[in-house]
Structures are given as structure tokens and as C-alpha cells.
N, C-alpha and C positions, 0 to 999 in steps of 0.2 A: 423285722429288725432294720434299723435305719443304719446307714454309714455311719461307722467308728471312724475317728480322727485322733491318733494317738501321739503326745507331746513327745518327739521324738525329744517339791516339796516338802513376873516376881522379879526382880531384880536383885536377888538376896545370889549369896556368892559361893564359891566354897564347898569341899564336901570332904568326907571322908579320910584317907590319909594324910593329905596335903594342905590339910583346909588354912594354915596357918599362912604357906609361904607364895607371896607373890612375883619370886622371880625377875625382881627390878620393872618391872613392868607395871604394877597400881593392879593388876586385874589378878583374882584371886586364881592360883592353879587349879586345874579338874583332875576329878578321877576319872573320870569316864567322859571321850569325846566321840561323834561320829560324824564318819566323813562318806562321802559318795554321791549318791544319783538317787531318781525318783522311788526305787528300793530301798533307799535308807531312810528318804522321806517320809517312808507309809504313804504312798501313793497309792488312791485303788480306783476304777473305775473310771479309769481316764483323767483322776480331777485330788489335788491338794483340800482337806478339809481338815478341820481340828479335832474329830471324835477319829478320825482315821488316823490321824497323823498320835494319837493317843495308844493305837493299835499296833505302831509301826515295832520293827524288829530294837531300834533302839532303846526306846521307850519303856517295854518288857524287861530288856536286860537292865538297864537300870533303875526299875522295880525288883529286881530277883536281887540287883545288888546292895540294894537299901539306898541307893543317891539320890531317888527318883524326885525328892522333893526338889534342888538344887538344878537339878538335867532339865536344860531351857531348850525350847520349842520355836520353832518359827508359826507358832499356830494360825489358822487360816479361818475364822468364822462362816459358820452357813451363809449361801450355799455352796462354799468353796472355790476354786480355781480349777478348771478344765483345760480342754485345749484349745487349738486354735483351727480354727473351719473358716473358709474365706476370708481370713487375714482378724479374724475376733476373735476375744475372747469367749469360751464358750463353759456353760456350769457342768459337774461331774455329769457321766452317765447315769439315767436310773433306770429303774424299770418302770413300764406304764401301768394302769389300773389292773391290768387283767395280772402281773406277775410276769406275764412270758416271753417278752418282746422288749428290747430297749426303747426309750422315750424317743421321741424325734428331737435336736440338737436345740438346743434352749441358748441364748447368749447369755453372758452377763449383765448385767444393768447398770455394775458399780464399777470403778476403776480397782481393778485387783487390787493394788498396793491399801487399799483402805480396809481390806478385812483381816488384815496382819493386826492380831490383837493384843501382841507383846514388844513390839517396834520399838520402844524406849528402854528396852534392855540397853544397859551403855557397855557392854562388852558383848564379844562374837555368843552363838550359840552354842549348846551342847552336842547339836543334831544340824550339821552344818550343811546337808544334803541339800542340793542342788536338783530337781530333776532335770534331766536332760544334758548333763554333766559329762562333760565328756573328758580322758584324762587332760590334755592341754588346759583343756577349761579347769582343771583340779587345780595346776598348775599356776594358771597366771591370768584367769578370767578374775578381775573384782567385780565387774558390771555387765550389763546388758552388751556394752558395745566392746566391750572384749573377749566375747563371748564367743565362742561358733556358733552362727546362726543366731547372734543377737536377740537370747535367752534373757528376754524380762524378770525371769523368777531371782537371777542373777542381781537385781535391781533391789528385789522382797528381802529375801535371805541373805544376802551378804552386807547388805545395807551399805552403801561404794563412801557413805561419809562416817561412817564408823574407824577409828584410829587412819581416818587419811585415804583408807580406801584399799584391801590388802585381799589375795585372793583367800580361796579356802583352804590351801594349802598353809598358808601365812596367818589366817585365822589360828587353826588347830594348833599351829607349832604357838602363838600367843596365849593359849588356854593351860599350854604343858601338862596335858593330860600325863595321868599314868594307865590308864587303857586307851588306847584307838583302835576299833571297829573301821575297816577301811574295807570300802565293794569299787571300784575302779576299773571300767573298760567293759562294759554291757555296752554303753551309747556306741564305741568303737567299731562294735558291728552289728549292733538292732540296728539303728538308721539306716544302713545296706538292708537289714531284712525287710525292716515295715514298710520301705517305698519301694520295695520289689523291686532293687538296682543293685547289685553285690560288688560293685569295682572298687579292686585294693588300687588306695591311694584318691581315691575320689570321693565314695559313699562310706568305705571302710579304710580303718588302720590299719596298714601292711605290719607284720609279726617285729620286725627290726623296728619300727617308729614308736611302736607301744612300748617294746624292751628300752631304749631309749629315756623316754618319757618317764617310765618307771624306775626305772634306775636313777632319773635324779630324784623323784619324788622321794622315794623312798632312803634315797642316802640323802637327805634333804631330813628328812623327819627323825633318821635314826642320829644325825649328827647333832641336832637343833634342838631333840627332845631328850627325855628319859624315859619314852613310852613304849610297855609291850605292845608292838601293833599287831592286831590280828586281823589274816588278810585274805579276803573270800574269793574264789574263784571263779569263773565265767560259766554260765548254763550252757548247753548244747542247745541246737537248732529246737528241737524234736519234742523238748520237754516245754512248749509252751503252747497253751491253745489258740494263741495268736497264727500259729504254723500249719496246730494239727487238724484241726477244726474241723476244714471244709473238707472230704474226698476228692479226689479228680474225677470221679466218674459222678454221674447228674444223679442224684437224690432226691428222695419227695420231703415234703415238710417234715416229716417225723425221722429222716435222716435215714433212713432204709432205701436201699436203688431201688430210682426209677423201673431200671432196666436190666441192665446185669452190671456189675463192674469194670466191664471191658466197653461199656458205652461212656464216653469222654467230656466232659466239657468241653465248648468251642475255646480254645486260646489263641492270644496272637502269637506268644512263644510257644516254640516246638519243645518235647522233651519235659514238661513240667511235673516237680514233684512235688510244690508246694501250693493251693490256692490260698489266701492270705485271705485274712476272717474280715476284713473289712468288705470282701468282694461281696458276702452273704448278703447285703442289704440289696444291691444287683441283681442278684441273681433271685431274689424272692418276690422282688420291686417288680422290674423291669422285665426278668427271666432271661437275662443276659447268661451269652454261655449255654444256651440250651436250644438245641436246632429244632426249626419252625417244623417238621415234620412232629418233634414231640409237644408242640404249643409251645416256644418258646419264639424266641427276639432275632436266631441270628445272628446276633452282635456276640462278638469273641473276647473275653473278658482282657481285658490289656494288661502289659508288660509289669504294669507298676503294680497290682494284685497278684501277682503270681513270681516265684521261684522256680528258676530250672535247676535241672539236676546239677549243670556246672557252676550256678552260682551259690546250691546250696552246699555244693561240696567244699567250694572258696569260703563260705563263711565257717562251716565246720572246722578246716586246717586251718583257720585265723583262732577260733576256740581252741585246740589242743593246743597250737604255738603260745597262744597268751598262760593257757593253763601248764604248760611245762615249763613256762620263765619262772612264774609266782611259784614253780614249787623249789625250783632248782634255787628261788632265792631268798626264800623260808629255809632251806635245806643249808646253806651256805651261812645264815646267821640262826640260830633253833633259841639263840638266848634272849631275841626281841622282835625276830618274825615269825609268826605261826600260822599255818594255813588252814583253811578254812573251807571243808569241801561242800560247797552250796551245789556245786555240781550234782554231785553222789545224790545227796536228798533229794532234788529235783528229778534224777532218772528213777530213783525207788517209789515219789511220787507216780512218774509219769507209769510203771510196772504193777501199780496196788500194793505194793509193799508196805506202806505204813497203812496201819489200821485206822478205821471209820474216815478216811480221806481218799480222794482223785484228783488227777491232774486232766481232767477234761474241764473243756466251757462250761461256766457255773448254771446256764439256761437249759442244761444235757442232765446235769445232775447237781440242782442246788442243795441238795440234804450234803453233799459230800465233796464239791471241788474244793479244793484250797486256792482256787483264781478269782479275781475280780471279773467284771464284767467286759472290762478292756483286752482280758483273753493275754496280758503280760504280766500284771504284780499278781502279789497275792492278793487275799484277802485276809481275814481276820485269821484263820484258822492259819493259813499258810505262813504267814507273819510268824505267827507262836511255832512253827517248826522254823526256819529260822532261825528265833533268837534262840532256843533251845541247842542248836547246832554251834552257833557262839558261843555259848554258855560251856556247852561241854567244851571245847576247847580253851577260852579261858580257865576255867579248871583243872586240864590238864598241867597246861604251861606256868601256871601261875599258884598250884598248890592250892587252890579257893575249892569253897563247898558249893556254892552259889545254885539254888534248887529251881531245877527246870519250871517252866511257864505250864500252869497245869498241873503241878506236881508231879 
């Protein structure tokens, strides 16, 4: 398995309730809008593509709700948008001939912006997700260069000459949805997790800056719109095989100890409880992490692959602080915020709880993960629990029938 690199994705108008009024604005109102990050994308496998981004959680639900012809896409053409490896673009993850091993990193050939296949849409999207979105970036990124980390996809999907140039919080409130889907504050602290660095106020959003941030988004969209928002919560460390993947103790290829589980990988951090899935290419590569006494390199797998216990506890109390703001402020308006516990289904994944599904790496058990290959989004299967988890909560809030993904 080679190094992951993980991106820290018709012009007819109008739908359903609303379809008539356009709000002084020329641009016909939505029913259905969604806002967020590479989750709400349909992100999978490291990489933005149009038959994924088909699959994604938005997508579904606005099939379930009958808008789906109307609900515009920033679609991506094969062989889609990936991430970035030595400052390139690079094509999704796949797998190689055998099935069992991801491919080695492919670049791109084309300039991303050219496989955007619906560009001339003259009003914002229905599915305004951003990957690598981060809230400031919800906020008041329109472009690449007001972006954190100067996020090109910011460039694709928001298109900066669309009405002047407006972020995507400023899109969505122009569409006047009467549903918004909103996932807000994953990037806040996966970027602390994937580069194996957890510092509140450097890599991650300290709990006060996000509350902050949110509080005006949110009284920003409940003043500016008429929209029930509904609003999903933050996954825990634990539940993603980007985390759980590797063991700390040395393993043989088929993932059974070497030796006993009290024999360790070499690390340059003491205390570690996490080795982070990109190390695996390392350590199967090179045999980095594995001391020469057992055939292995000697070399101690570094800082930036691994998690200790006190920065994964840091990121944990950043996850419950964000997840008791979003509910305390669902809780405080119930008549147009509703929460959304992406949480909950991701630990019931991560325990076997839902049937004919796993929340381990799809190359461990491809008959049954609900994860991509980049060991962070879903995949197809996971998508549809998701939007289903949407769905029943729309439902609740909103009196609708609206019939699960799947039946």
C-alpha cells in the first residue's frame, strides 16, 4: 500500500414549494440547499468525481424528496480531483490490478477546473460543499485566496465571479432554501488529526473560537433565511479508520502480531495511541517502525504519523465542546434548528450495530465497510446511512414522510 495524502467536493431553476418566488434577487428560491466540507461533497477515496458526488448524502436526500431533478451539482468528470502530493494535483485513490493494495499516486494531466461539467450554471449550487472547508472558510472564504490554506476547490465550486464573488455562506442564504443540510467543523480538528500535530489555536479550533464562528453563521442564516436548518454533529476520534487502522504493536501483513501486543512499534513520540493509516505504506515499504532484530529499518516512525494519548485526548474535548454547543443551540431554537447525530451512527458503526455494515478499512473487509479507501469519508453504503439519518430527522421536525435511501 503506497502513502495516502489526504485533502485536508442543467441550468433549469426552481423546485417544489417555492418554485414561483424569487426573493428580489432574479435567482429562483430552493428547497433543498447543502452546505459543508468534503462530507457533504461525496468525497471518497481521497478524490472529487461525478458518479461519487452522485452517491453523496445530499444527493440521496434530494432523491427521497423528489427535487432531485432541480438539485445542481458541482460535478467533477473522470478521472476526478484528488489530493495534493508534492504540491500536485493528484487523481482519486484506486485500487491496483490484484484488488488488495492501493495504486501508487497518479498525478493529474488536466488542470482541475476543466472537468467541472456544469460551470455555466449562472446561479450558486444546490450542494455548495467545499472540501476542506473549514468554518471561517464557511464564513467568508469566496476563493482560493481567502481561504485557509489557499483551497483551489474554493476556486471550482464557488466560482469567485458568480454574483461578484460571495462565500458559501452568502451563496446558501441567495438560494433561500427551505431545508439546509449543514456538517460544519470536521476540518476544525481532522487537520490537527491527519498531520499528527493537535495544537489548540494552531492545527485545531479552540471550543470558544468555533462557538464564536458559529453563533454568527448560524444567527446569520436564521435571520437572512426562512430555512429549517438541520445541523450534524462532529464524529469522535475513534470512529474512523483513518485512526483505528494501524495497532501500536508490529503486525504481519495479514494484521495478526508479529509477536505479542506488548511488542511496540519504534516511535519518535513517547505515549502513543494512535499510528495514523498513512504510516502503513512505511512501514510495509521500508519496515519503518520495526526494530532490525525483527528484519525491520530501525527508523521510528515520526511525529507527524502518530497521535499521543494527550493530543488525542485534546482533540476528543474539542469534539464533545463543539458537539454540546450544536446541541445546546438546537436546543435553545427546536422551531429551525435540529440536530443531527452523525456522531451516534458513526460509534454504532464503529461497535457492529447496524446490520450487513463495518466501520473498519474497506482493504480489512471490503464485503462490509461503510469507508472509502482514504480510511475518512464514507463510501457508497455509508453515504446512504447518512442521508437516512437526515432524513429521519427532517421528518421528524418538519411533519414529512420522506422514505429512507433503500427503503
Amino acid at each position: 500500500m503506497k502513502l495516502i495524502t489526504i485533502l485536508a467536493a442543467s441550468a433549469l431553476f426552481g423546485c417544489s414549494d417555492n418554485s414561483s418566488d424569487d426573493n428580489g434577487t432574479g435567482i429562483t428560491a430552493q428547497y433543498y440547499v447543502a452546505v459543508g466540507n468534503s462530507l457533504t461533497a461525496g468525497f471518497q477515496s481521497n478524490g472529487l468525481r461525478s458518479d461519487w458526488q452522485m452517491e453523496s448524502y445530499p444527493a440521496l436526500i434530494a432523491k427521497q424528496m423528489g427535487v432531485d431533478a432541480d438539485f445542481q451539482m458541482p460535478l467533477v468528470d473522470p478521472p476526478g480531483i484528488g489530493g495534493k502530493v508534492n504540491g500536485k494535483i493528484t487523481e482519486p485513490l484506486t485500487l491496483d490490478s490484484t484488488g488488495k493494495a492501493i495504486a501508487a499516486t497518479k498525478y493529474l494531466a488536466v488542470d482541475p477546473a476543466t472537468l467541472l461539467s456544469n460551470k455555466a450554471l449562472n446561479r450558486p449550487y444546490n450542494d455548495l460543499a467545499v472540501p476542506g472547508c473549514t468554518t471561517h472558510d464557511f464564513i467568508y472564504a469566496s476563493d482560493s485566496s481567502t481561504s485557509q490554506g489557499n483551497n483551489g476547490l474554493f476556486n471550482i465550486i464557488l466560482r469567485p465571479g458568480l454574483e461578484g464573488g460571495l462565500s458559501m455562506m452568502r451563496q446558501a442564504i441567495l438560494l433561500q432554501p427551505t431545508v439546509l443540510t449543514m456538517w460544519i467543523g470536521n476540518n476544525d480538528i481532522l487537520g490537527g488529526i491527519t498531520s499528527g500535530t493537535v495544537v489548540e489555536g494552531t492545527t485545531v479550533t479552540p471550543v470558544a473560537a468555533y462557538k464564536q464562528m458559529m453563533d454568527l453563521a448560524l444567527d446569520t442564516l436564521l435571520r437572512e433565511t426562512q430555512a429549517h436548518i438541520f445541523l450534524a454533529n462532529i464524529p469522535s476520534i475513534p470512529t474512523i479508520p483513518f485512526v483505528t487502522t494501524i495497532p501500536t504493536w508490529i503486525f504481519k501483513p495479514d494484521f495478526t502480531p508479529a509477536v505479542d501486543t506488548s511488542t511496540k512499534f519504534l516511535t519518535e513520540e513517547s505515549n502513543v495511541k494512535y499510528i495514523l493509516l498513512p504510516a502503513l505504506g512505511y512501514i510495509q515499504g521500508s519496515k519503518m517502525g520495526v526494530p532490525a532484530a525483527l528484519g525491520g529499518s530501525d527508523v521510528k516512525i515520526p511525529g507527524s504519523l502518530t497521535l499521543t494519548e494527550e493530543e488525542a485526548a485534546t482533540a476528543s474535548d474539542l469534539v464533545d465542546g463543539y458537539n454540546a454547543y450544536l446541541k445546546a443551540k438546537c436546543d435553545a431554537n427546536p422551531a429551525r434548528l435540529t440536530l443531527v447525530d452523525i456522531n451516534a451512527l458513526l460509534e454504532k458503526l464503529l461497535k457492529g450495530e447496524i446490520a450487513g455494515l463495518s466501520g473498519v478499512f474497506p482493504l480489512l473487509d471490503p464485503e462490509h465497510s461503510a469507508f472509502s479507501l482514504d480510511g475518512v469519508h464514507p463510501n457508497a453504503k455509508g453515504y446512504q446511512q447518512v442521508a437516512n439519518t437526515y432524513i429521519d430527522a427532517i421528518n421528524s421536525a418538519m411533519g414529512k414522510n420522506y422514505p429512507h435511501v433503500g427503503g
